[in-house]
C-alpha positions as CSV (number, residue, x, y, z in Angstrom):
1,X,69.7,57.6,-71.9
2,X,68.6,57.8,-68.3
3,X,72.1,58.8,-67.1
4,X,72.2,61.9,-69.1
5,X,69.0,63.1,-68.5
6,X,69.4,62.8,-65.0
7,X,72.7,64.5,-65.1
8,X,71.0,67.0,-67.4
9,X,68.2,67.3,-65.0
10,X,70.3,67.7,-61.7
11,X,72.8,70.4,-63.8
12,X,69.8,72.6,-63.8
13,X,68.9,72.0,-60.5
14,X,71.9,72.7,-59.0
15,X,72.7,75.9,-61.1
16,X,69.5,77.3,-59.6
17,X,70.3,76.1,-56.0
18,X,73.6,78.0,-56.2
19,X,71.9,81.1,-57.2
20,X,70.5,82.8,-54.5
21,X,69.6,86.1,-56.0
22,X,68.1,83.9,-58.8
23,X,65.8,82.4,-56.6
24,X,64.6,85.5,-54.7
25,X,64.3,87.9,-57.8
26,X,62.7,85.6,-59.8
27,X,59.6,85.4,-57.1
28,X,59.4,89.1,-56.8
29,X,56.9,89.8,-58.9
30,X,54.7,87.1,-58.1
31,X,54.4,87.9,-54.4
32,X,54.4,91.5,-55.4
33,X,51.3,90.6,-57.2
34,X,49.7,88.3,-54.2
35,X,50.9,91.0,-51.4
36,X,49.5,94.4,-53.7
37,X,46.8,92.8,-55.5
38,X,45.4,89.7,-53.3
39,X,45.4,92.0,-50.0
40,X,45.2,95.2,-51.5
41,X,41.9,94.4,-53.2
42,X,40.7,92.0,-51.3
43,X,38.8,94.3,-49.1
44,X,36.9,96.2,-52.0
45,X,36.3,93.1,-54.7
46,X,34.2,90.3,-54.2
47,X,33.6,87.2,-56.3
48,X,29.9,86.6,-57.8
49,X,28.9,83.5,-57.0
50,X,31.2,82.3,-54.9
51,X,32.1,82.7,-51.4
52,X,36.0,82.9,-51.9
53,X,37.2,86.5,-51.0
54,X,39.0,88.0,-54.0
55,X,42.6,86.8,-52.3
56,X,41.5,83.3,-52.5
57,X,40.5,83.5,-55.8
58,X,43.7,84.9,-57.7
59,X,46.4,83.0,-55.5
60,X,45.6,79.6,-57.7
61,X,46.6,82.2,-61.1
62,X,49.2,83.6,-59.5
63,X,50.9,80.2,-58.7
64,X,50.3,79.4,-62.4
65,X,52.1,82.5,-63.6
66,X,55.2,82.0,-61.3
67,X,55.2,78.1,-63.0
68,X,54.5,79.9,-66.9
69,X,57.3,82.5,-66.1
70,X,60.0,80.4,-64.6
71,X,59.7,77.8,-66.8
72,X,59.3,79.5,-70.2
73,X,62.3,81.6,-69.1
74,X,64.4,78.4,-68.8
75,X,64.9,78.0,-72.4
76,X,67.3,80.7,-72.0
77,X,69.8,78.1,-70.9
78,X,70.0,76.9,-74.5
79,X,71.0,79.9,-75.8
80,X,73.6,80.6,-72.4
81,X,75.1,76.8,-73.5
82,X,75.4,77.6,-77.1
83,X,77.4,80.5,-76.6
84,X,79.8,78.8,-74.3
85,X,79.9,75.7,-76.0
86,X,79.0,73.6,-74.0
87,X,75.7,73.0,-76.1
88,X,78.3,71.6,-78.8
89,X,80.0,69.2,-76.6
90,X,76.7,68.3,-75.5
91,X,75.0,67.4,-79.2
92,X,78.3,65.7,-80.3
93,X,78.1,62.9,-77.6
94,X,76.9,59.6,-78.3
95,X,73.1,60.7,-76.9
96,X,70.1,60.8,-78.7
97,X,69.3,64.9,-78.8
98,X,65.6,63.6,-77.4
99,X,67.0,62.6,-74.0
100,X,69.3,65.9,-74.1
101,X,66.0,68.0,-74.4
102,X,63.9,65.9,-72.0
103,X,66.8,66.4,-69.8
104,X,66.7,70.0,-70.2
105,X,63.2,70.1,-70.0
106,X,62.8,68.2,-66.6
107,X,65.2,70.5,-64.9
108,X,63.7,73.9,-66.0
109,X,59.8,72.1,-65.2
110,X,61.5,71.2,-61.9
111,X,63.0,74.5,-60.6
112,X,59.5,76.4,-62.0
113,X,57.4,74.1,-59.7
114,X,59.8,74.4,-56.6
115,X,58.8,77.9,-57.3
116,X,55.4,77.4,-57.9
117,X,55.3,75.6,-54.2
118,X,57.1,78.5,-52.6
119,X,54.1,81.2,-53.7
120,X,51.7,78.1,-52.6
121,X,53.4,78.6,-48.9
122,X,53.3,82.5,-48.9
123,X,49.7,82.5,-50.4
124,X,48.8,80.4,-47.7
125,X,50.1,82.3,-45.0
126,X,48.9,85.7,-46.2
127,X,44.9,83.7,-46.0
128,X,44.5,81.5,-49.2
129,X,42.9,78.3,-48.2
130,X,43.3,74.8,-49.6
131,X,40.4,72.4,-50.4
132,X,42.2,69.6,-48.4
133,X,45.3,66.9,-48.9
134,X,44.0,65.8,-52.0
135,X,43.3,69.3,-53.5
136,X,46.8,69.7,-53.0
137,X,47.9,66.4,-54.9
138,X,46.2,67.3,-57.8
139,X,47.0,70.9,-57.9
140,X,50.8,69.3,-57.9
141,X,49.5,67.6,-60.7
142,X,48.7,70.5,-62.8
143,X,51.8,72.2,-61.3
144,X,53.7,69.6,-63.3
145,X,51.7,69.6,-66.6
146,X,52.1,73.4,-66.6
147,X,55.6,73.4,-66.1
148,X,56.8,70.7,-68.5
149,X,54.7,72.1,-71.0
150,X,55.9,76.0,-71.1
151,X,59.4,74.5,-70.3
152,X,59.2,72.7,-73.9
153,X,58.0,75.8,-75.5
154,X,60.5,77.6,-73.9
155,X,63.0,75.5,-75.7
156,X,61.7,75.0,-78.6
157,X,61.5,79.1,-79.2
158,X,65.3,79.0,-77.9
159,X,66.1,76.6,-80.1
160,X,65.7,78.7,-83.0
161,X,67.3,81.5,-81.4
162,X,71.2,82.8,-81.0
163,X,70.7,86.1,-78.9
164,X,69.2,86.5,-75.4
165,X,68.1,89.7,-75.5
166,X,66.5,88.8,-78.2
167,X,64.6,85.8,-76.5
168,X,63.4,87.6,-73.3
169,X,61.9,89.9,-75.9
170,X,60.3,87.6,-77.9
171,X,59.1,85.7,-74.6
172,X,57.5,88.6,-72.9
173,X,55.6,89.1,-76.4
174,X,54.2,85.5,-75.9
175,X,53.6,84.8,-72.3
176,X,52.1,88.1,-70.8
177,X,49.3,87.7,-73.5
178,X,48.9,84.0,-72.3
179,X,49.1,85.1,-68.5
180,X,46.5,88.6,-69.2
181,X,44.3,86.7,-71.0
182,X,44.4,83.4,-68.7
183,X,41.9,84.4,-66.5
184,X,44.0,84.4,-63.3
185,X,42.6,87.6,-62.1
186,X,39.6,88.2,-63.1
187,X,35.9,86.3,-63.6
188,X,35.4,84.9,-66.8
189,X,32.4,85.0,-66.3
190,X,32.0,88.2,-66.2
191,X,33.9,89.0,-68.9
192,X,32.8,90.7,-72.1
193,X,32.3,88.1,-74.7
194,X,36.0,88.9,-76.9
195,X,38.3,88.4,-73.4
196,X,35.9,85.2,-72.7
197,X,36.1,84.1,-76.4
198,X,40.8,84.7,-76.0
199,X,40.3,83.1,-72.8
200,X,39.0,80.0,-73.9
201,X,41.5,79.7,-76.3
202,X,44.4,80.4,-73.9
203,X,45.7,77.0,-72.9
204,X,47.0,78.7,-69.8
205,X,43.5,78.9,-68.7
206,X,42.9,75.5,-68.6
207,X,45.8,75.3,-66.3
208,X,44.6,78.1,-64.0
209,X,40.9,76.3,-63.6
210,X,42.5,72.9,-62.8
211,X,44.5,74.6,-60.1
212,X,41.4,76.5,-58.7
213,X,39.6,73.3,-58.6
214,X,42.3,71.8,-57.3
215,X,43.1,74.3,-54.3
216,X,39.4,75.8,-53.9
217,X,37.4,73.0,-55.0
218,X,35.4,75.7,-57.7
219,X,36.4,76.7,-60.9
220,X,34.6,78.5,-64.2
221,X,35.2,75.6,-66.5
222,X,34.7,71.6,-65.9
223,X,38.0,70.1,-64.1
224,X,37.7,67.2,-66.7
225,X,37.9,69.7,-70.1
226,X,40.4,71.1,-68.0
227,X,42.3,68.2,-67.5
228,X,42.1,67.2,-71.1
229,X,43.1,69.9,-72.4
230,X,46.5,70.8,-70.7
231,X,47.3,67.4,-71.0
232,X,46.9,68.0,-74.7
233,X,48.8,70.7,-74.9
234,X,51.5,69.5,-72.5
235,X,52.0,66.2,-75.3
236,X,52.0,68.7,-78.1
237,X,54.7,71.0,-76.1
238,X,56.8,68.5,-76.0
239,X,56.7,67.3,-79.5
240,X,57.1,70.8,-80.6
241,X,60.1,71.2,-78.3
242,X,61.6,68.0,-78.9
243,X,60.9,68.6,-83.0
244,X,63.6,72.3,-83.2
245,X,65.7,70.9,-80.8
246,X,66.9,67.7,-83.0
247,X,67.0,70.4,-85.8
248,X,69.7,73.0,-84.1
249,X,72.4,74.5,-85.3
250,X,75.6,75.1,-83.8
């Protein structure tokens, strides 16, 4: 069981390695977002209530959407190795399809929070700020719960899925709501009561708080419900994922 999700784990790792114009278009939009929003607003927005400049305060959302994104869009993989089979000769070897999945799952969580650390180093150089070494240990933390959690769902929506233009469609419907809604750039605080209300149903917000506590040593909800939470939803990610993936079809 360990073998093949290791071999499973470092498949997807390598893959990504050997794609260079994988790695730099898929952080694009994310520095885009630090380099137009963080320093392009910084200047005219400020933060009530806090002394962190507006840069400071999105850079912990913007390393959470780079995680969501890369990782959700993993699940696409599935679909890539059903169509060229070797999805088939995976399920037919003597292997439990859990350790196939968790396989799957550790690779895609992997190369998301590679990522993830990447837009941690720009946001840093640009002027974000880190609370101090152990800040950055338990950002990594929620790093990792993020990324193993919208890996699973990643999979468990291509698991019931043949077409890939299909699934990008279907995952932009899901994850830009999650992301908008997360809290990443804007106060929920100040918030009108129905984004507030979405908000704290977003699980992606819980995410986004434990990284701003983590990196700022602030946040707009208690690191503890925060903590709680994703790890909920992480657990139940997993099960879902785990859940269609024993059920595929090929």
């Amino acid at each position: 069981m360990n073998s093949v999700i290791y071999t499973l784990w470092l498949r997807s790792l390598k893959r990504y390695l050997r794609s260079k114009s994988r790695m730099i278009g898929s952080l694009g939009m994310p520095i885009f977002f630090l380099v137009v929003l963080g320093l392009g607003l910084n200047p005219v927005l400020s933060i009530s209530g806090s002394d962190n400049t507006y840069l400071k305060f999105i850079f912990p959302g913007i390393i959470a959407m780079t995680i969501m994104f890369t990782s959700v869009f993993s699940g696409i993989q599935i679909i890539w190795d059903k169509q060229f089979g070797f999805l088939k000769e995976a399920l037919v070897a003597p292997v439990s399809r859990t350790s196939i999945m968790i396989g799957q799952t550790l690779g895609g969580a992997t190369i998301a929070i590679i990522q993830g650390l990447i837009i941690l180093v720009v946001s840093l150089i640009i002027g974000g700020t880190i609370s101090g070494i152990q800040g950055f240990f338990l950002a990594l933390v929620f790093m990792i719960l993020i990324a193993v959690s919208f890996t699973a769902l990643g999979i468990a929506i291509a698991s019931k899925m043949e077409d890939m233009h299909g699934f990008q469609i279907i995952i932009n419907l899901v994850i830009f709501p999650i992301f908008g809604l997360s809290g990443a750039l804007f106060p929920l605080t100040n918030a009108p009561i129905i984004l507030r209300t979405a908000a704290y149903i977003d699980p992606l917000t819980y995410g986004v708080e434990g990284l701003r506590y983590s990196l700022l040593g602030t946040s707009q909800v208690n690191p503890i419900i925060s903590s709680i939470v994703v790890v909920i939803f992480t657990v139940a990610m997993i099960i879902l994922g785990s859940s269609f993936f024993k059920k595929i079809k090929i």
